[in-house]
C-alpha positions as CSV (number, residue, x, y, z in Angstrom):
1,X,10.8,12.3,1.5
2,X,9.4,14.3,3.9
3,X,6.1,13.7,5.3
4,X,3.7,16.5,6.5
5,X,0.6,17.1,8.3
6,X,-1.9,20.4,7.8
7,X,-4.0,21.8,9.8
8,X,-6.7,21.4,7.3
9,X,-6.2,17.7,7.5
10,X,-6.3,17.8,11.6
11,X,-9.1,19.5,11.5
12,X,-11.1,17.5,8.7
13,X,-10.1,14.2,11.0
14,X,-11.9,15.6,14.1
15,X,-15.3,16.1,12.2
16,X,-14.6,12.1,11.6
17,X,-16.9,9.8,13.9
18,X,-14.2,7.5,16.3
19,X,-14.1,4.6,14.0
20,X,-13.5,6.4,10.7
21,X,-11.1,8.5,12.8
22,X,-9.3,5.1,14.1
23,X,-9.3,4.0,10.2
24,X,-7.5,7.5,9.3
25,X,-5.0,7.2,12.0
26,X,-4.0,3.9,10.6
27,X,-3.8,4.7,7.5
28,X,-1.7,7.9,8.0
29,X,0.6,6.2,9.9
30,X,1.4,3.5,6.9
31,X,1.9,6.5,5.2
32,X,4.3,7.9,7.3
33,X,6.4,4.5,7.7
34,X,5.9,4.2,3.9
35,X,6.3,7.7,2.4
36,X,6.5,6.5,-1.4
37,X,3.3,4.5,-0.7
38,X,3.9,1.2,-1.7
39,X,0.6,-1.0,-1.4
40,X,-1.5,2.0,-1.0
41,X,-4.8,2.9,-3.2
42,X,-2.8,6.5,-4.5
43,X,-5.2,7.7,-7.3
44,X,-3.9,11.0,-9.3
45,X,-6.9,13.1,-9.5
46,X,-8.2,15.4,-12.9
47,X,-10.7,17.6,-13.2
48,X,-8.4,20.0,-10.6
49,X,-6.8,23.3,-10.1
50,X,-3.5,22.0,-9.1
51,X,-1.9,18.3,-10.2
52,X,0.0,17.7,-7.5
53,X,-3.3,16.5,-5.8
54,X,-4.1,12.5,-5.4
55,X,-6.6,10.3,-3.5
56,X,-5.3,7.6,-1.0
57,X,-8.4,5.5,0.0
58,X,-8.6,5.3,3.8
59,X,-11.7,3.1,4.2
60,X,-14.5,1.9,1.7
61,X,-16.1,5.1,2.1
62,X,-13.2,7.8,3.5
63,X,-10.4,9.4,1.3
64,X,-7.2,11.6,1.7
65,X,-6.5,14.0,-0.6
66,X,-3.1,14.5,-0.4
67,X,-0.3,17.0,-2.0
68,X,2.5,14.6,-3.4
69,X,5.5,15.8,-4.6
70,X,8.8,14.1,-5.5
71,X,10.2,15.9,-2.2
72,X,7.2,15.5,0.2
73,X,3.5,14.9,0.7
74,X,1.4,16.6,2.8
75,X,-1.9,14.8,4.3
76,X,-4.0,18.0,3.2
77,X,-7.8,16.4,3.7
78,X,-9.8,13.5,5.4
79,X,-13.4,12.8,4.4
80,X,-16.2,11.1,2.9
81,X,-15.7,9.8,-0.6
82,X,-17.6,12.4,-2.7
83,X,-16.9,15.2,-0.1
84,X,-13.3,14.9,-0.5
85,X,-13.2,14.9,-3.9
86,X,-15.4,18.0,-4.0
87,X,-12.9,19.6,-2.0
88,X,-9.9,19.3,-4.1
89,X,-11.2,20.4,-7.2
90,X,-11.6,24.2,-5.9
91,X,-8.3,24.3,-4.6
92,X,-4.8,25.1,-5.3
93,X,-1.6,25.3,-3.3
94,X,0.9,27.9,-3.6
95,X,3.5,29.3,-1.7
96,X,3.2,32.2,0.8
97,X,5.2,35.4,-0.9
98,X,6.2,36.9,2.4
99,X,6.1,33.8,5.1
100,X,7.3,30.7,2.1
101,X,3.9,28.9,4.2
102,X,1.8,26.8,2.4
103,X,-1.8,27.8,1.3
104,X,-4.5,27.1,-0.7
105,X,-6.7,29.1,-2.6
């Protein structure tokens, strides 16, 4: 399975304060070490555009929202509990026509 990073999910991290960010890291990198997510909190979502979007909880308080699919998942968000979930309701991922890049509308 391979295991990806995007920028939205870099960039989400850095608005994290050093301690939630500390939290993330850790949890991203049992991720990574784990890709099928074994002991992990991996919540499928409803209510959304796209299905292929779950919650991994992070912290009490912080979530991923993450694009898993039998071939890969892709850390795609890091944030606040009712932030994050906000967030993945108005998206969708699809599939570049020109580039094959990822992106969500």
């Amino acid at each position: 399975m391979h295991f990806l990073i995007s920028d939205t999910f870099v960039d989400s991290l850095a608005r994290l304060t050093g301690d939630e960010q500390k939290a993330a890291k850790t949890t991203a990198f049992d991720l990574q070490m784990n890709a099928a997510g074994a002991g992990m909190s991996f919540h499928k979502l409803d209510k959304v555009k796209d299905r292929n979007f779950w919650s991994v909880r992070a912290s009490a308080d912080l979530r991923f929202i993450v694009y898993k699919t039998a071939e890969s998942q892709l850390l795609y968000y890091a944030g606040h509990h009712d932030k994050a979930y906000d967030r993945k309701a108005r998206r969708k991922l699809e599939t570049h026509p020109k580039t094959a890049a990822a992106q969500s509308t």
